[in-house]
C-alpha positions as CSV (number, residue, x, y, z in Angstrom):
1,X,11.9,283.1,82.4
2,X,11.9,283.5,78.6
3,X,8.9,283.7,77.3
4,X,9.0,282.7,74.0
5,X,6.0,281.0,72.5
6,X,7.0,278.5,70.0
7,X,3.7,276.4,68.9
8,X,0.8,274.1,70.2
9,X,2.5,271.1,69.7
10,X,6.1,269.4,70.6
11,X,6.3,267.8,67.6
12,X,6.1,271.1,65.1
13,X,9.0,272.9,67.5
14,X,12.0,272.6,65.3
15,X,15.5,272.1,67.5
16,X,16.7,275.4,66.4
17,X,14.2,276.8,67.9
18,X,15.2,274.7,71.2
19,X,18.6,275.9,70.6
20,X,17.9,280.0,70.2
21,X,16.0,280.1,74.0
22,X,18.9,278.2,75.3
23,X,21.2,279.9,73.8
24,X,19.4,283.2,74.9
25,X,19.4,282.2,78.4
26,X,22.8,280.7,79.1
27,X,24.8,282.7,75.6
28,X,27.7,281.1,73.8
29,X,29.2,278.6,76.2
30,X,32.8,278.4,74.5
31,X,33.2,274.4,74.6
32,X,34.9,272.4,75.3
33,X,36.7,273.7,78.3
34,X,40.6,273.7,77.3
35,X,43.6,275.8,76.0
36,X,44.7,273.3,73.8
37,X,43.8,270.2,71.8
38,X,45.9,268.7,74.5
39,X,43.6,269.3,77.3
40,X,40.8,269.0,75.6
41,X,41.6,265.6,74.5
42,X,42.6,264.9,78.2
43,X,39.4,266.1,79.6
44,X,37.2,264.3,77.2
45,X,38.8,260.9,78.4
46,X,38.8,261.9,82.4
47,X,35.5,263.3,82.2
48,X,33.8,259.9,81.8
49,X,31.2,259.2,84.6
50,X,32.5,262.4,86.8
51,X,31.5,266.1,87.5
52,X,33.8,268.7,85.6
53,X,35.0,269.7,88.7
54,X,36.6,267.2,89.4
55,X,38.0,266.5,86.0
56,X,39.1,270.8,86.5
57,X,41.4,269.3,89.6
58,X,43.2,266.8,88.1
59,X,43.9,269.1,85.1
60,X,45.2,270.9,87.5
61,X,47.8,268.4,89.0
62,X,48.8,267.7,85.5
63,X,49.9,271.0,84.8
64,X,51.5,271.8,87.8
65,X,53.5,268.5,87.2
66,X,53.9,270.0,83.5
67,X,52.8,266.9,82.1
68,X,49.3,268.3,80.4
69,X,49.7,267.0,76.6
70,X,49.7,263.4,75.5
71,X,53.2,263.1,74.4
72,X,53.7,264.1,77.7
73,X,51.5,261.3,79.8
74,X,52.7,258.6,77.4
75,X,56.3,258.7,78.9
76,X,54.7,258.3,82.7
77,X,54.3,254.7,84.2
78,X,50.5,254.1,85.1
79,X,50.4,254.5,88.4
80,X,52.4,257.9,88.4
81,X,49.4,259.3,86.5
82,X,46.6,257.6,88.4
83,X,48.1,259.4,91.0
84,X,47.9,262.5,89.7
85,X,44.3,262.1,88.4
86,X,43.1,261.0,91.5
87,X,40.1,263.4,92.0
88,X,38.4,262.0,88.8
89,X,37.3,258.5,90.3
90,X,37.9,255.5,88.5
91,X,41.3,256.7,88.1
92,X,43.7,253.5,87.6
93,X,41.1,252.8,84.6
94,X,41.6,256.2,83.1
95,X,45.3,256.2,83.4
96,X,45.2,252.9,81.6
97,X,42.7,254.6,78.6
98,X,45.0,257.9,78.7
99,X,48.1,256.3,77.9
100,X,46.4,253.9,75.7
101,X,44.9,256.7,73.5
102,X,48.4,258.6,74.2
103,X,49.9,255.9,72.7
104,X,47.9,255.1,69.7
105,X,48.0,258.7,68.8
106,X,51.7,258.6,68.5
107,X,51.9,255.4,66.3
108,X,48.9,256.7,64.3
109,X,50.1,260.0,63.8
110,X,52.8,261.1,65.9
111,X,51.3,263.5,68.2
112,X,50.0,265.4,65.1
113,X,46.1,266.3,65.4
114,X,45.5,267.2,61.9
115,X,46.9,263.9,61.1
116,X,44.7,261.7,63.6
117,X,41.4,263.6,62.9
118,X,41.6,263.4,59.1
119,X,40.3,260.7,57.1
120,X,36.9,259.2,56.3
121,X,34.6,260.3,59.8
122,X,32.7,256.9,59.8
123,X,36.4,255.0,59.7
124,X,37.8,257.2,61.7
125,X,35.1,257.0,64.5
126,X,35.5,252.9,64.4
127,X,38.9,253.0,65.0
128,X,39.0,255.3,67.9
129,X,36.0,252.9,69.2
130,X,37.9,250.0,69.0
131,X,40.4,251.5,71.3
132,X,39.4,249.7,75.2
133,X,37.5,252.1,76.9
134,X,36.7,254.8,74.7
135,X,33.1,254.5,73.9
136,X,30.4,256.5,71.8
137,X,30.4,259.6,73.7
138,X,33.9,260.0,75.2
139,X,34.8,259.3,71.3
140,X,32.5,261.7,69.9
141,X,33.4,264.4,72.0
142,X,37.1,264.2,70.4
143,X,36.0,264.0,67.5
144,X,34.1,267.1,67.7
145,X,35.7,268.9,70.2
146,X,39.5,268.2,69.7
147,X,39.3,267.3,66.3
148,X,36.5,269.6,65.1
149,X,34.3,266.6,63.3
150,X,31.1,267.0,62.4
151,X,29.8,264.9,64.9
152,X,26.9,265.7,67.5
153,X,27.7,264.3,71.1
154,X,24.6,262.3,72.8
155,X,24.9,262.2,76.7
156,X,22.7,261.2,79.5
157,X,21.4,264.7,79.8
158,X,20.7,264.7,76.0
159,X,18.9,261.6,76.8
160,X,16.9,263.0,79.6
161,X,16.1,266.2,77.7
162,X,14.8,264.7,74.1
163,X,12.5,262.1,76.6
164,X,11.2,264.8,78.5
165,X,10.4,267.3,75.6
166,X,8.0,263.8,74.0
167,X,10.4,263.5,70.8
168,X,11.9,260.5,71.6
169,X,12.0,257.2,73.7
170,X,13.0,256.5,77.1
171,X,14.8,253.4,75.9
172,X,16.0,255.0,72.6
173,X,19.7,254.1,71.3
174,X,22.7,256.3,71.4
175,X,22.7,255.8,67.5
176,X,18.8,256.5,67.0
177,X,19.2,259.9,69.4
178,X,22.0,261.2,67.4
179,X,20.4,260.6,64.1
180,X,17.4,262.2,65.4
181,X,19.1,265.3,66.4
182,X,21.4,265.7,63.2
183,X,18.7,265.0,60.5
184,X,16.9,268.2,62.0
185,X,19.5,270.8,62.9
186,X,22.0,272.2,60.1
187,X,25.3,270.9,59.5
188,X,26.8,273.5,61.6
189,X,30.9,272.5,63.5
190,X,29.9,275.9,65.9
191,X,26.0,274.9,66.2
192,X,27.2,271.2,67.1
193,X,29.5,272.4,69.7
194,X,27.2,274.9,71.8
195,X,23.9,272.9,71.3
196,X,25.5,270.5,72.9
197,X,27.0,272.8,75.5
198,X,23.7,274.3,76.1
199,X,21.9,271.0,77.0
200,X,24.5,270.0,79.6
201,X,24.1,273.4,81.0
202,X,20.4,273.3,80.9
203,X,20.1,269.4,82.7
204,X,22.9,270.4,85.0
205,X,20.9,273.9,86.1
206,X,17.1,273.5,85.8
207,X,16.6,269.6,83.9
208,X,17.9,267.6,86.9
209,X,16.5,264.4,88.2
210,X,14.0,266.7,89.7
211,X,13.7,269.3,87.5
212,X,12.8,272.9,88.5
213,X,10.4,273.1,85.5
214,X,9.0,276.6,86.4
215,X,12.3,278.4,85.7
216,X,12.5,276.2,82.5
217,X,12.4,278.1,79.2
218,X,11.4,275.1,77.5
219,X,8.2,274.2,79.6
220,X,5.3,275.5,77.4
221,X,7.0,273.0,74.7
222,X,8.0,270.3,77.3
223,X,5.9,267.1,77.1
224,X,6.7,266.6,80.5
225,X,6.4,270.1,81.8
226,X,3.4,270.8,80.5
227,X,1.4,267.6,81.8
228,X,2.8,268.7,85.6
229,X,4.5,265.4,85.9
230,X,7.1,266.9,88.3
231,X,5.3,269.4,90.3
């Protein structure tokens, strides 16, 4: 475990310093997952409430079909691509916000990425809200991901991770927990990217619903791990 001492108290760590032992256990994680903005705009949406896994097998079926970019899906009828996205749960409704998305991209800026990410952020990011189904985080993770935005992605695992370090409440906002994160860690595209990455690696390895808090290289800072709740 990585033994790094970084203060008394939770509330003098700086995030940076959160981010550095992460990143010096797990190094660069390379997200998002994707060769193109394509399939990372693809995943993003199909990745809602699921594993990666599965979201990795119906990437799959869409490229063996060779229909793995949205000007692509926006030609199939919904039920052809539900089919093909099977293994991601939920999949009629993510056939109907693929194509939806796949088809406001095309009016908005005719398949042109540059085009659709440009623009005012906080404008942009209500529009692509307004769109049925796409909410904070799926919208987000576009925007910083496909569209490189400076925008920070809050997830459940963020959620669990701030709550269990003491910084913030259980009950706190998507808003507030973004805010939180961004008014302390530098305006950074690369730094929002793997921080993020490094979380959802973190929560999905060692900060699970029952958390193996002695491998954690967070624990002599952790709220939570230090009090014993979860031994």
């Amino acid at each position: 475990m990585i033994g790094l001492h970084l203060g008394e108290n939770m509330k003098q760590t700086k995030l940076t310093d959160i981010y550095r032992l992460l990143l010096e256990l797990y190094g660069n994680r390379g997200w998002w997952p994707g060769e193109n903005q394509d399939e990372i705009a693809i995943g993003a949406i199909l990745a809602q409430s699921v594993a990666w896994q599965n979201v990795e097998k119906a990437l799959r079926n869409l490229k063996q079909r060779g229909v793995c970019s949205l000007a692509k899906l926006a030609e199939l009828e919904q039920d052809e691509l539900a089919a093909l996205i099977v293994p991601t749960l939920y999949y009629n409704q993510k056939a109907e916000r693929l194509l939806r998305f796949a088809r406001y991209f095309q009016a908005e800026a005719g398949y042109d990425f540059a085009r659709l990410f440009s623009g005012e952020i906080n404008g942009l990011r209500s529009r692509l809200l307004f769109l049925k189904g796409l909410g904070p985080e799926t919208v987000d993770s576009l925007l910083l991901y496909a569209g490189d935005r400076l925008v920070f992605v809050v997830d459940a695992y963020t959620r669990r991770l701030l709550y269990r370090l003491g910084l913030t409440a259980e009950k706190a906002s998507y808003d507030e927990l973004q805010d939180y994160i961004c008014r302390r860690i530098p305006r950074d595209l690369a730094l929002y990217k793997d921080f993020h990455a490094q979380i959802v690696c973190l929560c999905k390895d060692i900060c699970k619903a029952k958390p193996r808090c002695g491998d954690c290289p967070l624990r002599e800072v952790c709220q939570a791990g230090r009090s014993g709740s979860f031994d």
